[in-house]
TIPA-138494 format. One record per residue (C-alpha): residue in one letter; x, y, z. Coordinates in steps of 0.02 Angstrom, whole numbers, plus 50000, padded with zeros to 5 digits. Last residue first. Layout:
# residues N
resn,u,v,w
A,X,Y,Z
...
END
This chain:
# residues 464
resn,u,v,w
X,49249,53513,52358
X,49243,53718,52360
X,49375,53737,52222
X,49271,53721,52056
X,49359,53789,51913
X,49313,53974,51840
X,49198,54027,51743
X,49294,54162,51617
X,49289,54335,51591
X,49414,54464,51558
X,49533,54352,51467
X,49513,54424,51312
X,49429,54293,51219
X,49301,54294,51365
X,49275,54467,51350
X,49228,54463,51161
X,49119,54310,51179
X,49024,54427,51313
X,49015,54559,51187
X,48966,54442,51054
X,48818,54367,51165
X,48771,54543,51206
X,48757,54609,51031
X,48676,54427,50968
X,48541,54433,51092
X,48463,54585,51014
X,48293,54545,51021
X,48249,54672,51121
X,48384,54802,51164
X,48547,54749,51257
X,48608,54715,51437
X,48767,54639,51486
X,48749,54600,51667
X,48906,54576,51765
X,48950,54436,51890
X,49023,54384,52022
X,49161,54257,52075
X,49261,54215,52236
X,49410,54216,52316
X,49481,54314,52221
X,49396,54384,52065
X,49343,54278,51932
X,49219,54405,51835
X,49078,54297,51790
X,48977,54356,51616
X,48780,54363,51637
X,48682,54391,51463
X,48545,54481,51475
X,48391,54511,51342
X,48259,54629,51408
X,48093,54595,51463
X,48032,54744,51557
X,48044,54675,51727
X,48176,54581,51680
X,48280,54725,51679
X,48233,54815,51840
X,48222,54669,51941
X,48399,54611,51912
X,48501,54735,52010
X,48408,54717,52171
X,48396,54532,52147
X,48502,54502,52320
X,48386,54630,52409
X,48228,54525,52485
X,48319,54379,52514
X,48479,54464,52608
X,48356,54586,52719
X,48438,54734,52764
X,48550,54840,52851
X,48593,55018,52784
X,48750,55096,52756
X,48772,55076,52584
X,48703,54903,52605
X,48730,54796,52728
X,48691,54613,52749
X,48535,54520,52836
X,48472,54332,52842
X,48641,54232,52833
X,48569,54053,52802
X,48708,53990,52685
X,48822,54122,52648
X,48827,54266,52546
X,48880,54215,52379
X,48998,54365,52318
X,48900,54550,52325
X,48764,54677,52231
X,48713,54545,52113
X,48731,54578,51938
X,48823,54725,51909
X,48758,54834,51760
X,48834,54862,51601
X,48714,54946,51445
X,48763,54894,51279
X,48680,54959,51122
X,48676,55156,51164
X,48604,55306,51089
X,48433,55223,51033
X,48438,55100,51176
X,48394,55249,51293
X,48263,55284,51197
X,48202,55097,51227
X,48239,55138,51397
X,48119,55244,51412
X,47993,55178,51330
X,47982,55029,51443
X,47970,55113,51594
X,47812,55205,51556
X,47732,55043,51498
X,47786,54952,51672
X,47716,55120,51749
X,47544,55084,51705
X,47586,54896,51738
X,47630,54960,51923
X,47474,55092,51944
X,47350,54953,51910
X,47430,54829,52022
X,47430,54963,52156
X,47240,54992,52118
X,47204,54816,52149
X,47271,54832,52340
X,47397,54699,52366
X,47319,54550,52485
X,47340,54421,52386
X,47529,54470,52378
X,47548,54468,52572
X,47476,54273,52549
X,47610,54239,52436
X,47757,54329,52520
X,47702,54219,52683
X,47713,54069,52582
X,47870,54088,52525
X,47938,54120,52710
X,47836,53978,52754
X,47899,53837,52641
X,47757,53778,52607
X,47639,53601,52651
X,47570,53714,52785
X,47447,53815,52705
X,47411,53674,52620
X,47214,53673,52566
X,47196,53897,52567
X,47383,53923,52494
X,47350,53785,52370
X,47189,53870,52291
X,47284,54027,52311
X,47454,53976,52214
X,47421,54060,52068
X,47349,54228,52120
X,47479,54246,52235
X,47610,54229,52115
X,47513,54365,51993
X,47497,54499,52164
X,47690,54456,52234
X,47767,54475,52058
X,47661,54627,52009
X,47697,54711,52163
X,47889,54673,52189
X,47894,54720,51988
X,47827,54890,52027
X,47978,54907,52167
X,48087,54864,52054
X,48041,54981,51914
X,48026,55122,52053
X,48227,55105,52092
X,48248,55095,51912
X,48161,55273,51880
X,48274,55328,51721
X,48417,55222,51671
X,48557,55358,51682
X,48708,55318,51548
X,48878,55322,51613
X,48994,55354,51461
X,49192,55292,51495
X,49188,55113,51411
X,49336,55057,51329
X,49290,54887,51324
X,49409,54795,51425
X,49398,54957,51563
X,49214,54951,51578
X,49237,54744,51613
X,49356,54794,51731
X,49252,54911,51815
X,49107,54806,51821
X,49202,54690,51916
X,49279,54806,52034
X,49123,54889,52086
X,49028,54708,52096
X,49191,54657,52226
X,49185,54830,52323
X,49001,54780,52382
X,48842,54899,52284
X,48682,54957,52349
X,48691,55114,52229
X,48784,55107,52044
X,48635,55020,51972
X,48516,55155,52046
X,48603,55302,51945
X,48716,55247,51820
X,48723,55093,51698
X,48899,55080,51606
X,48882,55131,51409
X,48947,55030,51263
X,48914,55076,51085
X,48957,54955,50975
X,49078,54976,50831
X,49226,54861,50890
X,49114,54735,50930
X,49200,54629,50781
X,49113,54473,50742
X,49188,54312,50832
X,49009,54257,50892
X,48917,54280,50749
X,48900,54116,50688
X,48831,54054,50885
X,48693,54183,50862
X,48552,54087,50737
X,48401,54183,50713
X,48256,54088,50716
X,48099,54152,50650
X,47985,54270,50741
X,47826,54215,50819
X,47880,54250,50991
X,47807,54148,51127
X,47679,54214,51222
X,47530,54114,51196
X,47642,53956,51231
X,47608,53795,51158
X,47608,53880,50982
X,47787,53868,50987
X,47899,53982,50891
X,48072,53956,50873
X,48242,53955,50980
X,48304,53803,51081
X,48435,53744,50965
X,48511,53940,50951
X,48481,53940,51137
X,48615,53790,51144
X,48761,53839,51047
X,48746,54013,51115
X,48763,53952,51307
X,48917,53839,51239
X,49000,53973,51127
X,48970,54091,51292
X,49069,53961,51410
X,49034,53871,51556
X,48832,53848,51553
X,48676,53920,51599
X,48525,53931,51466
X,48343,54012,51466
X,48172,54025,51513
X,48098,54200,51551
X,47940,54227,51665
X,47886,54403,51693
X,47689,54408,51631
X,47682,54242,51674
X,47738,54248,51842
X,47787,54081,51930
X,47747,53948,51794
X,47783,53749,51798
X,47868,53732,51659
X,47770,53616,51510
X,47771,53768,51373
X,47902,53893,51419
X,47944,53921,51240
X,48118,54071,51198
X,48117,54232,51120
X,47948,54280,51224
X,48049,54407,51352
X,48208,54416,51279
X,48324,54308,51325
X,48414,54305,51502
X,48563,54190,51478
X,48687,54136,51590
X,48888,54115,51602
X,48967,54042,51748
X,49056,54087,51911
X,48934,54019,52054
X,48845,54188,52132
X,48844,54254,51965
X,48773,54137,51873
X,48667,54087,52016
X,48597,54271,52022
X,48568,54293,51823
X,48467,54143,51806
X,48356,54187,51961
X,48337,54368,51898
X,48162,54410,51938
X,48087,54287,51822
X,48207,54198,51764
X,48212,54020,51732
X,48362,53864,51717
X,48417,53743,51596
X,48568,53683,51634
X,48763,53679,51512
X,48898,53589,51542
X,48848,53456,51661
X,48930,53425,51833
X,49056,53549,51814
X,49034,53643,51990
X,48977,53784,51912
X,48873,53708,51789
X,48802,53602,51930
X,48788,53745,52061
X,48707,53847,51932
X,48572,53747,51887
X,48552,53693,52061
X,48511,53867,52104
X,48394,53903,51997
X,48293,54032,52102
X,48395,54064,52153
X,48601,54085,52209
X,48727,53971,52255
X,48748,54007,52449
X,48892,54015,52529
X,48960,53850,52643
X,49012,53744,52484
X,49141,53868,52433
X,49169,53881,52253
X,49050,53764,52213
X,48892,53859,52298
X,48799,53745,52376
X,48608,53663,52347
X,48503,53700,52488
X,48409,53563,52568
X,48259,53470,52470
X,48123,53512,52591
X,48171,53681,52640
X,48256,53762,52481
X,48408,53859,52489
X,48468,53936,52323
X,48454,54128,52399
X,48348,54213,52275
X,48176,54139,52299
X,48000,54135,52233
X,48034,53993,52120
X,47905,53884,52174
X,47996,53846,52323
X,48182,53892,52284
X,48260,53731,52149
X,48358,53572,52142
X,48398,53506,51980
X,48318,53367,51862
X,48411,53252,51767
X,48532,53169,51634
X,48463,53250,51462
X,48578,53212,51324
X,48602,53345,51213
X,48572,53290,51005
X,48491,53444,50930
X,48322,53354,50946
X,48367,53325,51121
X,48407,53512,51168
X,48237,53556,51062
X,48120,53435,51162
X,48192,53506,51343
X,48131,53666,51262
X,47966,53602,51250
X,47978,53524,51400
X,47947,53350,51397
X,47788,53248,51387
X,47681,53137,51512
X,47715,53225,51667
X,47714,53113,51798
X,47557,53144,51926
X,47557,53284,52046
X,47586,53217,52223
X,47753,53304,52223
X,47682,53463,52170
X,47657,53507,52366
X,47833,53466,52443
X,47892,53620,52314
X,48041,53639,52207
X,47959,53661,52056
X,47909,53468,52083
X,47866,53419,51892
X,47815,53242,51931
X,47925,53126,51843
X,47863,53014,51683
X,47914,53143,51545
X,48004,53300,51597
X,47935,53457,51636
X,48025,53599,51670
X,48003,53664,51864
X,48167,53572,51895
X,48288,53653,51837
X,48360,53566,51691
X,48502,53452,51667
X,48620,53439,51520
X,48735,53288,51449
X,48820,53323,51257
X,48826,53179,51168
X,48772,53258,51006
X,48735,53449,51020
X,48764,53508,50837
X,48637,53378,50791
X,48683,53222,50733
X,48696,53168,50529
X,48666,52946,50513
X,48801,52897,50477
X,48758,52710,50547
X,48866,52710,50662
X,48854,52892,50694
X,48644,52841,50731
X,48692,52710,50843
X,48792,52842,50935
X,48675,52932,50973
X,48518,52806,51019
X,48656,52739,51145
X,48664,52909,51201
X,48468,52940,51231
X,48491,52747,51314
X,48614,52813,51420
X,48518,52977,51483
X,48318,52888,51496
X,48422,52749,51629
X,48539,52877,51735
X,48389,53023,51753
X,48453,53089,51892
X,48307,53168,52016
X,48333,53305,52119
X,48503,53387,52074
X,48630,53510,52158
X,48657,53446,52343
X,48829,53491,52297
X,48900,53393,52425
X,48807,53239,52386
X,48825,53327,52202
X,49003,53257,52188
X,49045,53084,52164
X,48877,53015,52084
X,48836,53184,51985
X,49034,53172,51908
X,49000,52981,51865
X,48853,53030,51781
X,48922,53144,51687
X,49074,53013,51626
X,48936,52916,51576
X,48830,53028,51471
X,49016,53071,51384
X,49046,52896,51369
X,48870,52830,51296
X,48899,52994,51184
X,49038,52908,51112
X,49217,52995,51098
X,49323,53003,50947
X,49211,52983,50811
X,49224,53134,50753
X,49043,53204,50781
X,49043,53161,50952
X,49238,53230,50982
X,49160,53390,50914
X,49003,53367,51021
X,49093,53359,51191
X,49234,53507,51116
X,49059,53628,51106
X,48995,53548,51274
X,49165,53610,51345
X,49275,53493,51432
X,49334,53540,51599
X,49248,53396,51693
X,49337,53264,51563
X,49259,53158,51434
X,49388,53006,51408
X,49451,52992,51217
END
């Protein structure tokens, strides 16, 4: 059995375990993919060809000898590349980090993919330090949108969704700190997940904002993204703010009935600053679930702008010691944000986390009537690459600045997302499905639930 682009890295592991494909040839068939393709994709950094096929030969050496493989066996994945991985230099998408020394140990969730049998075949291309929504990147070039190789595919983790999207590797690693999983899902068609904030380990990433930064999954189908945050779930002392709660496996409760749940469509700021295309999709995933009730999510607008000051101020904060040696080693639009951020007024930092606690109880009432709230995910299709403004309701601005508009406010308070793609013509977007803490499993179902209905799907590469 041949691994094809469109398989699944559910049917990759299922032909593992059966014996009727080898991992060798499902790490091989990846690599094939990266070698044709991602010179127009521009999607990964560093492939990690040797590390990949001996992981596989370890794979299938263990099935020889029946030996039991995790539920990921064979299956190839790449990560973003501010994760570290063992004997590269974790870039994070910067010229500067690429004097840092190797890392000496993986990821921590790069660790749990392995030890449930994935097969790790590189690094992807990333926005400077992650302070980006566009998927352009000055030193490495942008990576493209596979739908249309001309838009952009979205950021932070932009080659994680370029190569999901573009079949490359089933399922990427990617962060989110803003929303830079939830913009390259939607940008390039595919399904991403924003887990609660402390459900999954970021030890050994390269941070951006601590207090907002979320690690989590991208990859062409929700059994697939459930299949592989269930392997990369569990405490970790390596990060202070990991979760201490005990794994709690989604991927069995996929095909439970949603009929129950109480769906409600996100009012007020989420439908403002909207294109046709994120109307229509959230319409249509209203319509699927028979959602009428538009719920108002108090203050978003201010939630936003609180996380613009807490993300500038704590990114500034980081990078000062490299702002003041290298000024000129960055990517100067990033590094202009950064050095606006060290100059934030304390006081404004103050009032922003004052309000971040504010914020947060409301919507937990809010989750008290509701259990699914829809929101679009980007306001518009993949802009493309290097258009600076667009317009919005009427007003022209900045296409960096505004393409997380409907992230921010959800992230910003931690809360689990999952990002379906609506495959409209002639090209995706996407729809956040936003739940209550911890409650991956509602929005995960809900998603499955669309997808099994034909609502949502990512669709096949056309761009190349």
């Amino acid at each position: 059995m041949t691994a094809k682009p469109e398989m699944t890295a559910a049917e990759i592991a299922s032909a593992v375990a059966a014996c009727k494909m080898s991992a060798l040839d499902a790490t091989d068939a990846a690599l094939a993919r990266i070698a044709q393709h991602d010179g127009i994709l521009n999607s990964f950094t560093d492939v990690t060809a040797d590390r990949a096929r001996a992981k596989a030969r370890a794979i299938d050496a263990d099935m020889a000898a029946g030996r039991t493989v995790g539920p990921l066996a064979g299956v190839p994945f790449a990560v973003k590349n501010l994760f570290d991985v063992a004997g590269l230099p974790t870039r994070a998408g910067s010229k500067i980090n690429r004097d840092l020394a190797p890392a000496r140990r993986d990821a921590t969730l790069i660790e749990r993919m392995e030890a449930a049998g994935a097969v790790l075949v590189g690094a992807l291309n990333m926005g400077e330090y992650a302070y980006d929504f566009t998927g352009e990147n000055i030193h490495d070039g942008p990576s493209r949108n596979p739908h249309d190789t001309t838009r952009m595919s979205g950021g932070s983790s932009g080659g994680s969704g370029s190569a999901v999207g573009g079949a490359l590797v089933p399922i990427a690693l990617g962060s989110d700190t803003n929303g830079s999983i939830r913009v390259p899902s939607s940008f390039c068609g595919v399904f991403g997940l924003k887990p609660t904030y402390g459900r999954l380990s970021r030890a050994r990433s390269f941070p951006f904002v601590a207090s907002l930064d979320h690690l989590g999954p991208l990859a062409r189908s929700v059994t697939d993204l459930a299949l592989a945050y269930d392997a990369m779930q569990g405490p970790d002392a390596d990060d202070g703010a990991c979760s201490t709660r005990a794994v709690e496996p989604v991927t069995p409760l996929l095909d439970e009935s949603i009929s129950g749940l109480r769906v409600a469509i996100a009012g007020g700021h989420f439908q403002k600053n909207v294109f046709p295309e994120a109307v229509e999709a959230v319409s249509r995933i209203a319509k699927a679930l028979g959602a009428t009730q538009v719920v108002d999510v108090p203050e978003a607008s201010r939630a936003r702008a609180a996380a613009y000051v807490i993300t500038t101020t704590e990114g500034a904060s980081l990078h000062l010691d490299r702002l003041r040696k290298r000024p000129g080693d960055f990517d100067p639009a990033v590094r202009d944000r950064l050095i606006a951020g060290a100059m934030v007024p304390a006081a404004l930092v103050d009032r922003a986390q004052k309000f971040r606690r504010w914020y947060r109880a409301q919507l937990t009432e809010v989750f008290k009537s509701v259990d699914v709230l829809l929101a679009p995910a980007t306001p518009c299709t993949a802009p493309k690459l290097g258009q600076v403004n667009f317009n919005l309701d009427g007003v022209e601005l900045p296409v960096r600045a505004n393409i997380g508009i409907h992230t921010q406010p959800i992230s910003f308070i931690g809360l689990p997302v999952v990002a379906v793609p609506v495959p409209l013509e002639p090209l995706p977007i996407g729809v956040q499905i936003i739940c209550a803490p911890w409650r991956e499993d509602i929005a995960l179902r809900v998603a499955h639930a669309l997808e099994k209905m034909g609502v949502v799907a990512a669709p096949a590469p056309r761009g190349f």
